[in-house]
C-alpha positions, 0 to 999 in steps of 0.5 A: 751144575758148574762145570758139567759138560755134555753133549747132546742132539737137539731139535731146532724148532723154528717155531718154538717161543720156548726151549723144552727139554726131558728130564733125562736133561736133568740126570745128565747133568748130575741135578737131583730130580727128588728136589725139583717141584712144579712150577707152572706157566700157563702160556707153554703150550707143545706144538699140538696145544697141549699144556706143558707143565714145567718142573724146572728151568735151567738157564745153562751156556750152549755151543753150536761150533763158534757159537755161544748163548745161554737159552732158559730151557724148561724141563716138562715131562710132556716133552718128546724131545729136546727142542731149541726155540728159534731165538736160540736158533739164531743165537747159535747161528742155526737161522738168520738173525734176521729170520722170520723176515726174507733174507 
């Protein structure tokens, strides 16, 4: 994966503990999705509390304009989109770095 570059829409989801992605992420960036096998976390839990079972985490470096992090992303099947946790959020300046707190 070094070296590949793409661009995609994301859902900032200030109340996710977790970024999820589809495993479109994975065939995007050229990973072999034959080889990939279930890891399992029990505590990743979807919006409406249904399980997400993970088949692989990356740890890929972001870009929102001048901002720059590396998030841990888990690939789940169950995913209906590419959601960004709220510490990424705040990484990539989307929310204060102060939030949930008032500003």
């Amino acid at each position: 994966m070094h070296g590949n570059r793409i661009s995609m829409t994301v859902t900032p989801d200030t109340g996710a503990e977790f970024s999820v992605a589809l495993p479109k992420l994975l065939e995007d960036l050229g990973v072999d999705t034959n080889n990939t096998r279930w890891l399992t976390r029990d505590e990743l839990v979807g919006p409406t509390g249904e399980p997400l079972a993970t088949i692989r985490q990356l740890t890929p470096h972001l870009q929102y304009g001048s901002y720059m992090t590396e998030e841990e992303i888990h690939v789940c099947r169950e995913a209906s989109s590419f959601l960004l946790s709220w510490r990424a959020c705040q990484n990539l300046g989307m929310v204060p770095k102060n939030f949930p707190e008032p500003m």
